[in-house]
C-alpha positions in Angstrom: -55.0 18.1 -18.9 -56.7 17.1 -15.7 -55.0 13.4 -16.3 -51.4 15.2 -16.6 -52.2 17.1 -13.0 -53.5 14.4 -11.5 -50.1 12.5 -12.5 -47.9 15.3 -11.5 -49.3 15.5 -8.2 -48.6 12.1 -7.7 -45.1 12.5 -8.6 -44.6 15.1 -6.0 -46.1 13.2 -3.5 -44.2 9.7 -4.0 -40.9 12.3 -4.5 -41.7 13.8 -1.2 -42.2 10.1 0.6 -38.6 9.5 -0.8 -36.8 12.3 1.2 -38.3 10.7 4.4 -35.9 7.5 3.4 -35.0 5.7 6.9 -31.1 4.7 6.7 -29.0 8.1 8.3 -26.7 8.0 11.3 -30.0 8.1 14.0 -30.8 4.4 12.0 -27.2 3.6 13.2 -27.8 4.7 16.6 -31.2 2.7 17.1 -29.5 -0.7 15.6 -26.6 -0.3 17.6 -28.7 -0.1 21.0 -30.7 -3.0 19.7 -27.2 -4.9 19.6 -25.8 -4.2 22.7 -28.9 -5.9 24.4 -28.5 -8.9 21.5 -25.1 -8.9 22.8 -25.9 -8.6 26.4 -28.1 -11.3 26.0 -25.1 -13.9 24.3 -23.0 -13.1 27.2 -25.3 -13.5 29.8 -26.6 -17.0 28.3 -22.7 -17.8 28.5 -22.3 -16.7 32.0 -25.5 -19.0 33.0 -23.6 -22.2 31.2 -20.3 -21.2 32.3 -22.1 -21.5 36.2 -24.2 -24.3 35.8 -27.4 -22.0 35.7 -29.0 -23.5 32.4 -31.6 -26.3 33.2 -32.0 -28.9 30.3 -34.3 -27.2 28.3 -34.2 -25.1 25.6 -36.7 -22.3 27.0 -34.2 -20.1 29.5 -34.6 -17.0 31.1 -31.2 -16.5 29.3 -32.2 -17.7 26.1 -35.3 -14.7 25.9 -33.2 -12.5 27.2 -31.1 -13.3 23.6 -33.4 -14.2 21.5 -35.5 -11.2 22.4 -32.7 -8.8 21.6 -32.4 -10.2 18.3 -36.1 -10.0 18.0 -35.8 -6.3 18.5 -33.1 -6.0 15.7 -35.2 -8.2 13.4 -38.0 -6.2 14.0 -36.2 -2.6 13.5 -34.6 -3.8 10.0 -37.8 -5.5 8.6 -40.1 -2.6 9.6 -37.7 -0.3 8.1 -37.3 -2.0 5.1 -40.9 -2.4 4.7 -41.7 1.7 5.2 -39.1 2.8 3.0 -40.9 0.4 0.0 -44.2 2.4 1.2 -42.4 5.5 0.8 -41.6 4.5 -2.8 -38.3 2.8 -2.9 -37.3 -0.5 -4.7 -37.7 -3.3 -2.2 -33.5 -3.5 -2.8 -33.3 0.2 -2.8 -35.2 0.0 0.8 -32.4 -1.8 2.4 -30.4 0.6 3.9 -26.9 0.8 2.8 -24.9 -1.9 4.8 -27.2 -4.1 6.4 -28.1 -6.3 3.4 -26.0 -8.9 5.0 -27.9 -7.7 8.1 -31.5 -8.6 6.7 -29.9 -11.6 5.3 -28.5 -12.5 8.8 -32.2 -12.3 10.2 -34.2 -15.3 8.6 -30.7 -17.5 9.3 -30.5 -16.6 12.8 -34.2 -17.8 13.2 -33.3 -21.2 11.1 -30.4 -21.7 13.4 -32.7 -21.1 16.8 -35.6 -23.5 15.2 -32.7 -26.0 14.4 -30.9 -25.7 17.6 -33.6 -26.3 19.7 -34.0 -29.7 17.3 -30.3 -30.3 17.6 -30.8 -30.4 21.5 -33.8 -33.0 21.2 -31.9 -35.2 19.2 -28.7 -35.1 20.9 -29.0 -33.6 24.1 -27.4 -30.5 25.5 -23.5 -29.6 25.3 -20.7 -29.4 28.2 -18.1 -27.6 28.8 -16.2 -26.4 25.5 -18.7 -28.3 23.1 -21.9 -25.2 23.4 -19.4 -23.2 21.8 -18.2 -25.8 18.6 -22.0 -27.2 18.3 -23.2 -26.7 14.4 -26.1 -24.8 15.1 -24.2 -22.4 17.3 -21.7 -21.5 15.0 -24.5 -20.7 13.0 -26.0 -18.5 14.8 -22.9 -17.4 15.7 -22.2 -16.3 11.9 -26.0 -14.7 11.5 -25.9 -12.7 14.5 -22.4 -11.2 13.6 -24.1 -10.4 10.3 -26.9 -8.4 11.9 -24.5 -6.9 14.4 -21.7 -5.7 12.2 -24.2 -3.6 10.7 -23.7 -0.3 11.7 -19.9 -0.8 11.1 -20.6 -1.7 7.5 -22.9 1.4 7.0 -20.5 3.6 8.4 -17.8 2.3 6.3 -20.1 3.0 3.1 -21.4 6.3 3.9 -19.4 9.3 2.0 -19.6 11.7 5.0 -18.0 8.7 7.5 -14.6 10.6 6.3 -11.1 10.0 8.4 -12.0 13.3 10.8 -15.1 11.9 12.0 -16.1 11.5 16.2 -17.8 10.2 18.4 -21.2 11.7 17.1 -20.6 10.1 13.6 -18.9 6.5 14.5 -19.9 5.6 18.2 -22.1 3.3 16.0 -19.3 2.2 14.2 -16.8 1.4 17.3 -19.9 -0.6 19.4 -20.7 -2.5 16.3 -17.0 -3.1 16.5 -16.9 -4.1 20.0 -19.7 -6.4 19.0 -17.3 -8.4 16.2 -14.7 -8.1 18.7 -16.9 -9.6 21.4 -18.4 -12.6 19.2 -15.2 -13.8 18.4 -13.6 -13.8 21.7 -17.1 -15.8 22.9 -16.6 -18.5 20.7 -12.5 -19.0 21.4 -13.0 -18.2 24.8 -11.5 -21.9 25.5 -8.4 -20.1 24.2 -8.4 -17.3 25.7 -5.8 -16.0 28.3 -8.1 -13.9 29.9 -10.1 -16.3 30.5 -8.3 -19.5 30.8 -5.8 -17.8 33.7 -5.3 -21.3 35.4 -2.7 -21.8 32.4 -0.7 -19.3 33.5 -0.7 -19.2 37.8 -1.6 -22.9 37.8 2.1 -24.3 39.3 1.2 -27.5 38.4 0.3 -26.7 34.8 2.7 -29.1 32.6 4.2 -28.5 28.9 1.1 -28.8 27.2 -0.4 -26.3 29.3 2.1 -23.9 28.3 1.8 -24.4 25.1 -2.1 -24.0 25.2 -1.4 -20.4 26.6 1.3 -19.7 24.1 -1.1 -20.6 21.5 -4.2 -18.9 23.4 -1.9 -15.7 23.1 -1.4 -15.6 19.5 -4.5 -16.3 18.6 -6.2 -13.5 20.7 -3.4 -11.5 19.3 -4.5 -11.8 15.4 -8.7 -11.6 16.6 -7.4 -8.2 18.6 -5.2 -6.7 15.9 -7.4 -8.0 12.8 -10.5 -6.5 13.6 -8.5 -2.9 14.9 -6.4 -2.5 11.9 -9.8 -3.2 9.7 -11.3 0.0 11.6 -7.5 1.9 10.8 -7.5 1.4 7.6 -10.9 3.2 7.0 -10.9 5.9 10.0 -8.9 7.7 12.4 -10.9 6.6 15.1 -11.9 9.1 18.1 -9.5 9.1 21.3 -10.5 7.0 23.5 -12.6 4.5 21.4 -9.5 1.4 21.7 -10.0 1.7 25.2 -13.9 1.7 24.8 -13.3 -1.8 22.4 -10.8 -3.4 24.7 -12.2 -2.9 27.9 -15.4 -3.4 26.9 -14.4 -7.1 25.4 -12.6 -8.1 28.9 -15.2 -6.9 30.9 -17.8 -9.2 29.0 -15.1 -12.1 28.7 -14.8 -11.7 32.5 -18.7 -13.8 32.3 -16.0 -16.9 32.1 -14.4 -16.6 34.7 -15.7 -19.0 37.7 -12.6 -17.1 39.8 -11.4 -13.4 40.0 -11.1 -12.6 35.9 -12.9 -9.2 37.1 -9.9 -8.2 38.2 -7.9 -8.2 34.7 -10.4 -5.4 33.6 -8.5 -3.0 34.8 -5.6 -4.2 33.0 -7.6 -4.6 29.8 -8.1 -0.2 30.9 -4.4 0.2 31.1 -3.6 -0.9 27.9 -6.8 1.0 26.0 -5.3 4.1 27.4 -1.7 2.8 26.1 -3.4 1.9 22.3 -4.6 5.2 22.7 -1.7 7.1 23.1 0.2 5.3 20.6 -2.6 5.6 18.1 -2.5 9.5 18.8 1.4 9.5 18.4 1.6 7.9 15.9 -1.6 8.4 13.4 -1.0 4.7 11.8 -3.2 4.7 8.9 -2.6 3.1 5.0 -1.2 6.1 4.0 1.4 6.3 7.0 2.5 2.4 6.3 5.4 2.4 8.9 3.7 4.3 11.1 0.7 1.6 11.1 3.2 -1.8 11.1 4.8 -0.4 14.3 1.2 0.6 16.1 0.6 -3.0 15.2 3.5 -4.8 16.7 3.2 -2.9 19.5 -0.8 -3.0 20.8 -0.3 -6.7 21.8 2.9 -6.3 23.4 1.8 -3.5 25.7 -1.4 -5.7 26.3 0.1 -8.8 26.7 2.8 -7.3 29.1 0.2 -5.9 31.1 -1.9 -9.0 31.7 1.6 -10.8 32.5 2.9 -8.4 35.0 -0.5 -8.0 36.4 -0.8 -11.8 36.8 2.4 -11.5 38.5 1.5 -8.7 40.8 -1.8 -10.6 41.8 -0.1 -13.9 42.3 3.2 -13.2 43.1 4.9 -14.7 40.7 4.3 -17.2 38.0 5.4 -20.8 36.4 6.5 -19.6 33.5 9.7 -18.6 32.7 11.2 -15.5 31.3 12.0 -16.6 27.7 8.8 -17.8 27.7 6.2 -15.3 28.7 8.1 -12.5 27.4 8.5 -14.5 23.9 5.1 -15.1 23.6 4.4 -11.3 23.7 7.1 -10.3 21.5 5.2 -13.3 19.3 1.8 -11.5 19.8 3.6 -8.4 18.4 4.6 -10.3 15.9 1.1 -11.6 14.9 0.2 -7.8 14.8 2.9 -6.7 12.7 2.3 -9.3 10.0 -1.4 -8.4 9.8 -0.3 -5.0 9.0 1.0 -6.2 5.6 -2.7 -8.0 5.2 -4.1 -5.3 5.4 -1.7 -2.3 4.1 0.3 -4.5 1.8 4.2 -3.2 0.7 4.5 -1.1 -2.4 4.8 -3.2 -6.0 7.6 -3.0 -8.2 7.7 0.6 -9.8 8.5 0.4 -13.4 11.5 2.5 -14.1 10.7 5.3 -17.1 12.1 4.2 -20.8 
């Protein structure tokens, strides 16, 4: 008898260190700022390349400032991984739902820092485009956009993340967004408009040029669009979160810039308000198909039409011609409109009743 009590006791106990499980929304909000200084840390290491500020060595004010940050988001998902196994759970079970690929992201990161610093023994250190093409930085590229898209991943698995959620519930969500939104930009920022401007007010700039910007357009244009449809087709995000995603991404591309890309932020504004309003209007989503393929086609054009009339504005004028600034948006639109059928693909055949 005294056997059976003593095991029942335990029983309540290790039930009662279950409920304390560490995974909820306030997890989300601790990882997420844990990110933005990872993030803040990429970007500023880019901004001390980008303006010859990096001495040839691998130990950088810049670099701790990143590598601490993902130290601090290391550090939050082991230790919270390791106290929910205390409280009883399955070392699997103690992950918290959607940063598996987070924990996984951790111990690659680390190999890709270790072999990084290696690479840049053995081969030196990279200029101009090549920091953002070398092996080991794509690597850590790919690991910290693991550990950062967390929070989006949890929020898309949690049952109460429904389409009427806020701000409260998926501010998480949207900066983890930002964050995959951010990452990719970094590493194409050699074909970025926003950042390669000279491509587009350069008077000299020759065919080639042109067709680097053209090309810099619609790629941007499928990054932009992919990762917001991916967030549409799960949510009806908050007003006012595309303008928090877009402006936020130009104001860190801005790092780039050795001349005045600060100034394009407000444009990046303009057209977060305009998403905005046409994601309010029109309520795309996977159930509202047509509704969804012309918020996509449209995003980009707005953008894109922005950044050329602003560019225009600023400069007064530009060397490109009509049919071929204002076809490159319409092409942008374009991009968008066919990454709505990615991701909300057309009805099958419906088979007709015998």
């Amino acid at each position: 008898m005294i056997s059976s009590s003593i095991m029942d006791e335990q029983s309540v106990l290790i039930e009662a260190q279950k409920k304390h499980y560490i995974g909820s929304i306030r997890f989300d909000r601790v990882i997420t700022i844990f990110t933005c200084w990872f993030l803040g840390g990429l970007f500023l290491d880019g901004w001390a390349h980008n303006h010859g500020l990096v001495d040839k060595t691998f130990f950088t004010p810049w670099h701790a400032v990143l590598y601490s940050g993902y130290a601090a988001c290391a550090a939050c998902l082991v230790v919270t991984v390791f106290i929910n196994h205390t409280r009883g759970y399955r070392w699997q079970e103690a992950i918290p739902g959607g940063y598996e690929l987070s924990l996984l992201g951790v111990p690659l990161f680390l190999a890709a820092g270790v072999g990084d610093m290696i690479w840049h023994i053995l081969f030196g250190f990279e200029v101009g485009i090549e920091p953002l093409l070398s092996p080991t930085h794509l690597v850590l590229a790919f690991s910290g956009l693991l550990i950062m898209s967390g929070p989006f991943r949890a929020a898309w698995r949690r049952v109460d993340s429904g389409m009427k959620q806020g701000w409260a519930t998926l501010l998480p969500a949207i900066i983890s967004l930002t964050a995959i939104l951010s990452l990719l930009t970094f590493f194409t920022s050699f074909a970025h408009p926003f950042v390669q401007t000279g491509l587009v007010t350069d008077l000299s700039v020759g065919d080639g040029d042109k067709s680097r910007g053209a090309a810099a357009i619609l790629l941007q244009a499928g990054i932009l669009m992919g990762v917001i449809l991916l967030a549409l087709r799960r949510w009806r995000l908050p007003l006012g979160s595309l303008t928090l995603v877009i402006t936020l991404n130009i104001a860190l591309m801005s790092v780039f810039g050795h001349e005045d890309q600060y100034k394009l932020i407000p444009v990046a504004l303009l057209s977060g308000v305009i998403a905005d309003f046409l994601l309010w209007r029109l309520k795309p989503a996977a159930t509202r198909p047509e509704a969804m393929r012309l918020f996509a086609f449209m995003v980009p054009v707005v953008f894109y039409l922005d950044y050329f009339v602003s560019i225009m504005i600023n400069n007064g004028g530009i060397p490109w011609s009509i049919h071929l600034w204002l076809g490159s948006t319409v092409m942008a639109g374009i991009v968008g409109l066919v990454l709505s059928y990615l991701l909300v693909p057309p009805h099958g055949p419906i088979e007709q009743a015998e």
